[in-house]
N, C-alpha and C positions, 0 to 999 in steps of 0.2 A: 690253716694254710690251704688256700685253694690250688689245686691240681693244674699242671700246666695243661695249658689249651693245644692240644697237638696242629699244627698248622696244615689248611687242608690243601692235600695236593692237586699239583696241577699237570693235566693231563694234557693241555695244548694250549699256545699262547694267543693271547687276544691282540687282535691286529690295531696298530697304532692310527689315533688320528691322521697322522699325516702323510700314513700310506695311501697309496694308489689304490682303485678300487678293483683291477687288476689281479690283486689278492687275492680276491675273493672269488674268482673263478670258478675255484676245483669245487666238486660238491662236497658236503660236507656229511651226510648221511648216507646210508643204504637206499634210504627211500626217493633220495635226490638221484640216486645216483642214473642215467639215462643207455639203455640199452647192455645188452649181455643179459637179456633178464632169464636164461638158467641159471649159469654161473652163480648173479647174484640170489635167485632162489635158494640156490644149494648151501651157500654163505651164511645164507640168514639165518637158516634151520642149524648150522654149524655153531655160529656164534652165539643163539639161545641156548643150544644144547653143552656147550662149555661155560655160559654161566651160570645154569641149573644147577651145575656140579661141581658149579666154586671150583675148577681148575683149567689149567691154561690151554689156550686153542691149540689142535695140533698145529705141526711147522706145514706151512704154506707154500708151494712154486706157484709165482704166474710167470707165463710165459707166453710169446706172442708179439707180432711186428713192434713198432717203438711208435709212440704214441697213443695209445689206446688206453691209457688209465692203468695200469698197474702201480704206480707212485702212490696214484689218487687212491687207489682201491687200499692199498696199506695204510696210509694213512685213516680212511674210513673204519677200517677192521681193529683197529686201535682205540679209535673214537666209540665204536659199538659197543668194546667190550670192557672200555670206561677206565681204560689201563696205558701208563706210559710209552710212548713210541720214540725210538733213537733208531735215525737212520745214518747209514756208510752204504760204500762202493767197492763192491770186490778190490777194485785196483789201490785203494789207497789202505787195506789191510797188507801189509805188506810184512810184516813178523808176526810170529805166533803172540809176543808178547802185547800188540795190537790190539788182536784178536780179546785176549785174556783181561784188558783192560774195559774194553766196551762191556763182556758179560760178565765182570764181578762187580760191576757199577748199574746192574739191572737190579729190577726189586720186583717182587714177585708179580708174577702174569704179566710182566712186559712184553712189547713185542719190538724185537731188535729188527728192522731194515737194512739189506744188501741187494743194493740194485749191482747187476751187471753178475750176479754171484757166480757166473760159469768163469771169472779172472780169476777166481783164486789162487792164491800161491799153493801149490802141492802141501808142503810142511802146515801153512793154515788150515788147510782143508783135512787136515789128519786130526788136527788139534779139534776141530769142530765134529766132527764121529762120536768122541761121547758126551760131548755138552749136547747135541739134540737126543741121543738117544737114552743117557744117564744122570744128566744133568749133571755132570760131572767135568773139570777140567786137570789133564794130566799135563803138569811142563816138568821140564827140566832143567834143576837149578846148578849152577857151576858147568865145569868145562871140566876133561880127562877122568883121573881116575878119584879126585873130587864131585865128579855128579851124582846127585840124586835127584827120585824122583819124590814129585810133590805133587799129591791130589787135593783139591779144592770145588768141596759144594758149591753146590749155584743153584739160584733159586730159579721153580719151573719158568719156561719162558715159551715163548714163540717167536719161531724165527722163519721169515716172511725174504725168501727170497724172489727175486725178478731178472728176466734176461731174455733176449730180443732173440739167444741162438741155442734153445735148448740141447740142441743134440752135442753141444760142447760141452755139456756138466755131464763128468762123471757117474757113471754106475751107482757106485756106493754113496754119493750124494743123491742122487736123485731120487732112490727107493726109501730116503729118511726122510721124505716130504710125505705126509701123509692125505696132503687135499693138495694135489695138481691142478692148476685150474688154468687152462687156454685160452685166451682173450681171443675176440673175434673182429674184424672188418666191421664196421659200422653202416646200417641201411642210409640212404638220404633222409627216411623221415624222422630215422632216431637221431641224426645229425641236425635236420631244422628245429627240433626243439632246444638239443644243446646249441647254437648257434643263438634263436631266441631266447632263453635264460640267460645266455652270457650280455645281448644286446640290452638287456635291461640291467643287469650289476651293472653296465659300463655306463647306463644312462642315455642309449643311444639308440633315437627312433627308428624302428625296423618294422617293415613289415610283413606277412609273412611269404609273400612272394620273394623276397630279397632274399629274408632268411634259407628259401628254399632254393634259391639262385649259389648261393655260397656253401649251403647243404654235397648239393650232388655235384661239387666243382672240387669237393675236399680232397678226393684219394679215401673216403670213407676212414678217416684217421680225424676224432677229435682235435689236435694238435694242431693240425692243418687248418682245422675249421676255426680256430681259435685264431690265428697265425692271416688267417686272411680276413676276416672279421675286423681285425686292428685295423690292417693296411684302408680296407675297405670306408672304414670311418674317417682316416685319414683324408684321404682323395675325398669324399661328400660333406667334407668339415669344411676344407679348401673352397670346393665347389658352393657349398652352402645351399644344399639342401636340407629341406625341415626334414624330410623323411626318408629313409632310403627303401627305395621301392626293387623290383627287381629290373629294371632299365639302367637305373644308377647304378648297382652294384655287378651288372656286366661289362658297362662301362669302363669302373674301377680295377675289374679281374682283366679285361682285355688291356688296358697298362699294364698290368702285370706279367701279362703275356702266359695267363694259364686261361685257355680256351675252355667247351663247352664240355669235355667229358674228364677236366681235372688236369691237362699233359700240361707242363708249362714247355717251357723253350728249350731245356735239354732233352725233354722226351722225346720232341718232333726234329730234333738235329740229330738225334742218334737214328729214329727212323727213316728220316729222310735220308743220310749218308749210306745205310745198306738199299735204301732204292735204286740211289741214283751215281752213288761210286761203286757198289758191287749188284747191280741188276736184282734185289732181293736177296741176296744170300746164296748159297750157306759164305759165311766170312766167318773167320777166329773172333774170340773173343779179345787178343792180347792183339791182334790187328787192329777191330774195331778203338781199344784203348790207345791204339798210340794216332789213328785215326782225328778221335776228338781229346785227347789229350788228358785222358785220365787212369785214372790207376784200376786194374784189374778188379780192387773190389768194389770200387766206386761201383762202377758199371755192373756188378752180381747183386749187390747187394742194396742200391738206392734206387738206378734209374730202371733195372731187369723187370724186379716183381709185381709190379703196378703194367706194364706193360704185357706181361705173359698174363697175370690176371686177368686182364680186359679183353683177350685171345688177339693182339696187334703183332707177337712176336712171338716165333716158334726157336727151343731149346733144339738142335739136331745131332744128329752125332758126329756131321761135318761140320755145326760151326751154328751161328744163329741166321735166321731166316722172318722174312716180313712173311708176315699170315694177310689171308685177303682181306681182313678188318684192318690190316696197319696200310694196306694198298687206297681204300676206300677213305680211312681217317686224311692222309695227305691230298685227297682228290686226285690220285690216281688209278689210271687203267690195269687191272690185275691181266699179267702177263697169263696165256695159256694154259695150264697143265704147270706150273712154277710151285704153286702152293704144295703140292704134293709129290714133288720129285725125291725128296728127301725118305719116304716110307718104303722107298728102293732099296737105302744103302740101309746093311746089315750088320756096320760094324765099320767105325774111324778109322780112315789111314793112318799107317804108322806117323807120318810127319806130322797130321793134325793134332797128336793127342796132346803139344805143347799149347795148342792154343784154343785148346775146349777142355 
C-alpha cells in the first residue's frame, strides 16, 4: 500500500485569469520591494537568521503614516520566510474568543497580520500577553462560580502588527515586538521607479519624465503615486495619447487640481482661508474646522502633516499660522515681521486652550 501523498501547501494564492492586472501591483519580494532600504536591510538579515534556526521570526511593529507599505511589507515577510499568512484588523477582533480562533487555526511559523493593532479591545489585548511571549493562550470557560481556567498550546508564531498612530499602543504591547521597524516618506526618485513598475504591470506607456511628473506630485506616499497613476492613464486613454510624457500627465494632475508640489484643492482652501479670513494666523484649530467644514481630526490628522512637513504652516501655541512658504505657495506678499510674531508668546491663553 502506497503511503499517502501529503498535499503540498499553500502559502499564497495564485491570481485568477480574469483578474485585473491591478493585482499585481504590490511587490512581491524583498528584492522588489522599492525604498526604506535600512529597514529592509535589517529585515533580510532578520529573516535569514530565523530560517537558519528553523524557528519563527520575532513579532514585528511597523508603524508609520498610512500608505507606505506596511500591508505590502507583511505580506512580503510571510512570502520570505515561505510560511502561512492570515491577516485581521484590530477593530474587527472584537472578543477574546476571536482572537483564540485565528491562533489555534495557525500552524507552525505562521505569521498572523493585525493592521490598525493599537484598536484593540483592553480584554484582547490581555489575552494576546502570553501567546506572543509563551506561546500560550489562557481563557475562561463558563460564567460564576462555574469558571475555569483553560490553557491551550499554540504553535510558535509571528505576529506582525501595523498602525498609522503608534503612540496609542500600550506599553506592555509594544516592548513584546521585538523588530520595531518605522516606515519612512518616500524620495521622488524612489517614487519614479515605483510609479514606472507599476506603469508597466498596467501595460501603460510612460515615460520617464511623466513618471517623474507624478513622482514628486505624490505626497511621497506610494498609495498616492498609485492612486494618481490610475487617474492619470484615465484622462490620456480619453485623450489618446500613445505615450504619456510629462506635459500629458501635468495636464491630467492639473484636472485634478493637485498642483506642482503635491497640494490638491483642500490644502490651498485651508491655506488660503487663514490668509485671507484671519490675516495669517494665529486662528484655532476648532475655528479653522467649523470654517471649512470639517471635523477636528480631519484637519490634524490628513490635511496638517503634509503641510507642516513642507514648512507652509506653523503649530503655535495661539492657534495655527501660514509660515512665509505657505505666503509665497498662494502668490502672496509675506506681511512684515507676521511670520515670527508667535516666538513672543510664552504660553496659550486661557480661552485658547479649547481650540489648540
Amino acid at each position: 500500500m502506497k503511503p499517502a501523498v501529503k498535499p503540498e501547501r499553500i502559502v499564497e494564492r495564485e491570481a485568477l485569469p480574469q483578474e485585473p492586472a491591478d493585482y499585481a501591483l504590490r511587490p512581491q519580494k524583498l528584492t522588489d520591494f522599492i525604498g526604506q532600504p535600512g529597514l529592509c536591510g535589517n529585515l533580510k538579515i532578520f529573516i535569514e537568521a530565523a530560517k537558519q534556526r528553523q524557528q519563527s521570526l520575532d513579532h514585528v511593529l511597523l508603524f508609520g503614516p498610512p500608505g507606505l507599505g506596511k500591508t505590502t511589507l507583511a505580506q512580503i515577510i510571510a512570502r520570505e520566510l515561505g510560511v502561512g499568512f492570515r491577516g485581521t484588523s484590530g477593530p474587527v477582533i472584537a472578543r477574546a474568543g476571536d482572537l483564540a480562533a485565528l491562533l489555534t487555526n495557525l500552524q507552525p511559523h505562521d505569521v498572523l497580520f493585525i493592521d490598525e493593532i493599537h484598536r484593540l479591545a483592553p480584554p484582547v489585548e490581555e489575552i494576546l500577553y502570553p501567546a506572543m511571549e509563551d506561546f500560550q493562550l489562557d481563557l475562561i470557560i463558563g460564567e460564576g462560580p462555574a469558571a475555569r481556567s483553560v490553557r491551550i498550546d499554540l504553535p510558535p508564531f509571528t505576529l506582525i502588527g501595523a498602525t498609522t498612530r503608534s503612540g496609542l499602543i500600550t506599553r506592555p504591547l509594544r516592548e513584546r515586538f521585538g523588530i520595531p521597524l518605522r516606515l519612512q516618506f518616500y524620495s521622488p526618485d524612489e517614487l519614479q521607479i515605483i510609479v514606472s513598475r507599476a506603469a508597466e504591470k498596467l501595460d501603460m506607456p510612460l515615460t520617464k519624465e511623466g513618471a517623474f511628473e507624478i513622482a514628486r506630485r505624490s505626497r511621497g506616499t506610494p498609495r498616492v503615486a498609485g492612486r494618481l497613476l490610475r487617474r492619470v492613464r484615465d484622462f490620456a486613454s480619453v485623450a489618446g495619447h500613445k505615450a504619456i510624457d510629462a506635459k500629458a500627465a501635468d495636464a491630467a494632475l492639473m484636472r485634478l487640481e493637485v498642483d506642482s508640489k503635491g497640494f490638491d484643492a483642500m490644502d490651498r482652501r485651508y491655506l488660503s482661508i487663514i490668509a485671507e479670513h484671519y490675516a495669517g494666523g494665529p486662528v484655532g484649530i476648532e475655528t479653522l474646522g467649523a470654517a471649512l467644514s470639517e471635523q477636528r481630526d480631519v484637519l490634524e490628522e490628513v490635511i496638517e502633516p503634509y503641510l507642516i512637513q513642507q514648512g507652509l504652516l506653523q503649530r503655535t501655541p495661539r492657534g495655527r499660522m501660514l509660515a512665509e512658504a505657505g505666503y509665497r505657495h498662494l502668490g502672496l506678499t509675506v506681511p512684515a515681521g507676521r511670520q515670527m510674531d508667535w516666538l513672543s508668546v510664552e504660553s496659550p491663553a486661557a480661552g485658547d486652550k479649547s481650540e489648540d
